[in-house]
N, C-alpha and C positions, 0 to 999 in steps of 0.2 A: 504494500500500500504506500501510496506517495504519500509526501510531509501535509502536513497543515503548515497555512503561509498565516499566520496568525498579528491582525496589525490591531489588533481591541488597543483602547486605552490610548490612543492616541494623539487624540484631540485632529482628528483628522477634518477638515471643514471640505474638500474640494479634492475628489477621486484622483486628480494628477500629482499631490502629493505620494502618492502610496510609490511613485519609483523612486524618490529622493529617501524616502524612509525604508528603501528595500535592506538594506543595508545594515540597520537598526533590529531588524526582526530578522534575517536571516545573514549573517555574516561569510561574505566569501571563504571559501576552504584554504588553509593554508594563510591566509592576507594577500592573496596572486590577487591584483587588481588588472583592468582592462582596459584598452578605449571603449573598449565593444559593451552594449548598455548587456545587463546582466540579466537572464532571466532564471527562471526555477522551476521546477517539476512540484508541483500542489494538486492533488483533486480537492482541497478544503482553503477556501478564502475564507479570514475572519476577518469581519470590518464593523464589529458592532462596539459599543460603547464611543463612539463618535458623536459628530456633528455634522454627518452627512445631510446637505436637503436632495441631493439630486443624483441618479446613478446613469445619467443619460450617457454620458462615456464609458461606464463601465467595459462594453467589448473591447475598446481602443485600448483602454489600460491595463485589461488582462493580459492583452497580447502585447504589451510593451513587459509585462515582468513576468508572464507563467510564459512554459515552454511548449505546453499544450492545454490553450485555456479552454478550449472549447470540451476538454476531457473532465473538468468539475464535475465533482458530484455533491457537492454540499458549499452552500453561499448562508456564512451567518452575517445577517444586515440589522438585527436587533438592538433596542435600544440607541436611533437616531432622528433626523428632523426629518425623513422622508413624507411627502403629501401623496407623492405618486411613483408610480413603476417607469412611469413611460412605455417602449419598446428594449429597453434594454438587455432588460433577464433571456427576452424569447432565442437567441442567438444560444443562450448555453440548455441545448437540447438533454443533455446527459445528466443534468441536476437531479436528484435524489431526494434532498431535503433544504427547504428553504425558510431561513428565520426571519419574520419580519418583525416581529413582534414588539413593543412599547416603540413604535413610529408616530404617524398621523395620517396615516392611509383614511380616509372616509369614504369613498366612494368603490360601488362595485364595479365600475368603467374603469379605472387605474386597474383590475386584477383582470381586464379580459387576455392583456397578451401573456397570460400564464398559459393560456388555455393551449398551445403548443407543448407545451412541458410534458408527451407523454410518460415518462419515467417519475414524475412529481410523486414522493408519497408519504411526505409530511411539510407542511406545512404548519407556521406560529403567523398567528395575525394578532393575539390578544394581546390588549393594551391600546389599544389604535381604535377611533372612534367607529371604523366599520366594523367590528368586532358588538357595539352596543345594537347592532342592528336586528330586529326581530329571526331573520330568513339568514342571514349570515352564515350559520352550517350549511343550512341545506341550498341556498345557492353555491358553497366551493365545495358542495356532494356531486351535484350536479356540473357543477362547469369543471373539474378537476378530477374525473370519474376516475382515475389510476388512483388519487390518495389511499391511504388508510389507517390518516393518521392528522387530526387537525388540533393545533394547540396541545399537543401529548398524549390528546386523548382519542383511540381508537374508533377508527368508525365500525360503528354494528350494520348488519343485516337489516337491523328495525331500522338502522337511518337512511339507509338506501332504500329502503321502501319509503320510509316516511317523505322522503326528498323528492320520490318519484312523483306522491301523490300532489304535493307542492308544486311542482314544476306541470303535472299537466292539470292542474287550480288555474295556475298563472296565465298558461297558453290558453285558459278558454277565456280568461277574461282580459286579456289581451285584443281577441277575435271578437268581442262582443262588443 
C-alpha cells in the first residue's frame, strides 16, 4: 500500500501551497535535492484541519506532487471553509472514501459531480449545513448507489428500500 501524503494542520488557505509545503510533510530521501519539482506515490491525501474554501484546482495540484494522482483512493477534506465541490473530485475516479465532513456544503447541487465516483463507499458530510437536511441520506442512497457507508454509519437494506420509496414520492411529484 502507498504512503499517506498527510498535510492536516497546516493552516493551508489556497490548494497551491500544498507543493511549497511538500517538503515539510514528506522529506526527500537521503536530503538528494533537484531542479526537477518532486512528486510522491500516495493513494491517501490528507488536507483536513485547514482553511481550504475552494478545491477547484485540486486535479492540477495533485498532479504537480503525486506521481499517480488519478490512483487515490481516499481524499480527507474534513474540517475546512468549503461551500462547494465544484467539478473537481469527478476526475479522481478511483476514490474509495471521501471526508467532507465539518465544511459548509449546503446544497444538494454542489454533490451532483460525485455522482461519477462509481467506487464511492463512504462518505462524511456531517457537520455541514446539508447534513440538517430532512432527505439528506436518502438523496446520497440514491444518487451514490455504490456507498455503504455515510457518516460511519452503514447503510441497511431498510434504507435502500426506504430511499427507493422516497425517490419515486419525488418523481411523481415532480410530474404532477
Amino acid at each position: 500500500m502507498s504512503a499517506v501524503l498527510d498535510f492536516s494542520f497546516l493552516s493551508i488557505v489556497e490548494l497551491e501551497e500544498l507543493s511549497s509545503k511538500l517538503e515539510i510533510v514528506k522529506p526527500a530521501k537521503d536530503g538528494v535535492e533537484s531542479d526537477q519539482p518532486r512528486r510522491v506515490r500516495a493513494q491517501c491525501l490528507r488536507l483536513c484541519n485547514n482553511s481550504i474554501e475552494s478545491i477547484d484546482t485540486l486535479p492540477e495540484v495533485a498532479n504537480a506532487i503525486l506521481k499517480q494522482p488519478l490512483s487515490l483512493r481516499w481524499i480527507d477534506l474534513s474540517f475546512n471553509e468549503m461551500t462547494g465541490l465544484g467539478e473537481a473530485l469527478s476526475s479522481f475516479t478511483e476514490i474509495n472514501v471521501l471526508y467532507l465532513h465539518a465544511n459548509k456544503i449546503s446544497s444538494f447541487k454542489e454533490l451532483k459531480c460525485l455522482s461519477g465516483l462509481t467506487k464511492l463507499r463512504s462518505i462524511t458530510l456531517h457537520g455541514n449545513p446539508i447534513a440538517e437536511k430532512k432527505s439528506y441520506r436518502l438523496y446520497l442512497i440514491i444518487n451514490l448507489p455504490a456507498l455503504n457507508q455515510i457518516d460511519f454509519s452503514p447503510i441497511t437494506r431498510q434504507d435502500r428500500e426506504t430511499a427507493k420509496t422516497w425517490a419515486a414520492a419525488n418523481r411523481r411529484k415532480e410530474m404532477a
